[in-house]
C-alpha positions in Angstrom: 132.7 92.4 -36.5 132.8 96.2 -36.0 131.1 95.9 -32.4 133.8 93.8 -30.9 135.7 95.8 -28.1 137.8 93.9 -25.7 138.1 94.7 -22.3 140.0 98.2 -21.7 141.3 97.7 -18.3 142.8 94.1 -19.5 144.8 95.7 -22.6 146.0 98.4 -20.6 147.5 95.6 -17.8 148.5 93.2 -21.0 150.5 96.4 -22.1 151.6 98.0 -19.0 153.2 94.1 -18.1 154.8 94.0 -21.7 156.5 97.3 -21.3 158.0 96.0 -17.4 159.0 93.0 -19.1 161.1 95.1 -22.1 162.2 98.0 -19.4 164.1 94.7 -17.7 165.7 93.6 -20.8 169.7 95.0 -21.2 169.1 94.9 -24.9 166.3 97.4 -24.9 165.8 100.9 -23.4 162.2 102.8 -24.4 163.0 106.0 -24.9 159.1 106.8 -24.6 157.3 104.4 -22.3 154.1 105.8 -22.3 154.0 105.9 -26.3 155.0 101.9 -26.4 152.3 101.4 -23.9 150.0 103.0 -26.2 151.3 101.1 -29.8 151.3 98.1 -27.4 147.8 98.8 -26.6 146.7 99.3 -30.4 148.3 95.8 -31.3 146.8 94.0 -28.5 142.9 95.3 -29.3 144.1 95.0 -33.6 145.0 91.2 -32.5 142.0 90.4 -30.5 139.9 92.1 -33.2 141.2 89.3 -35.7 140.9 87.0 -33.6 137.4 87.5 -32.9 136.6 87.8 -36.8 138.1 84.4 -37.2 136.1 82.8 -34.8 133.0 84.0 -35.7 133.6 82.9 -39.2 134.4 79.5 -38.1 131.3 79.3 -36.1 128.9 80.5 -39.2 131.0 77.8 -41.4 130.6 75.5 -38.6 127.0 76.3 -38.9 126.5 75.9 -42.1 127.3 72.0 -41.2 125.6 71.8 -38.0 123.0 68.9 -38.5 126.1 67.0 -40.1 128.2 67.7 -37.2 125.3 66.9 -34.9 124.6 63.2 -36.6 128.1 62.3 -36.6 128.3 63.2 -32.7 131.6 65.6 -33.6 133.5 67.3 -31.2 132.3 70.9 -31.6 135.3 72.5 -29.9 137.8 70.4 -31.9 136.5 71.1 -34.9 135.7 75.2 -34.0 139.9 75.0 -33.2 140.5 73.3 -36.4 138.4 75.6 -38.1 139.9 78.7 -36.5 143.5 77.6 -37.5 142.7 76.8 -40.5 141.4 80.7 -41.6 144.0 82.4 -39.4 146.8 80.1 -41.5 145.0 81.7 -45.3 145.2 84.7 -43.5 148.8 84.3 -42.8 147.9 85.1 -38.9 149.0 82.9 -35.9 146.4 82.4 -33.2 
């Protein structure tokens, strides 16, 4: 899904908190702060992309099948997270 763009204001909060987090750990100094914001920043939206392309292919899938699920009286949210973690584990990504 080329379209999706999440929320900049949200990944820029999700990766200003993530570098306060690291600049409190001992273990850890960032030399640059403002470039780890900004890697943080690309994983975040990369991650969200993904995440989004799973889902919508679970939901055409789940589509495919929607009379079925429909006469069967399935749960449709059940089976949407079944269906997510099933494509993110062949695509060797962890929701």
């Amino acid at each position: 899904m080329a379209g999706f763009r999440p929320p900049r204001e949200r990944i820029d909060r999700l990766a200003t908190m993530l570098e306060a987090a690291l600049k409190q750990s001992a273990a850890l100094a960032l030399k640059n702060p403002a470039g780890a914001r900004a890697i943080f920043s690309n994983a975040l939206v990369e991650n969200l992309r993904i995440e989004q392309e799973i889902e919508q292919e679970t939901l055409a899938t789940l589509q495919k099948h929607g009379q079925t699920i429909y006469q069967q009286n399935a749960d449709f949210q059940n089976l949407l997270n079944q269906g997510k973690r099933v494509i993110a584990k062949k695509r060797g990504f962890v929701l």
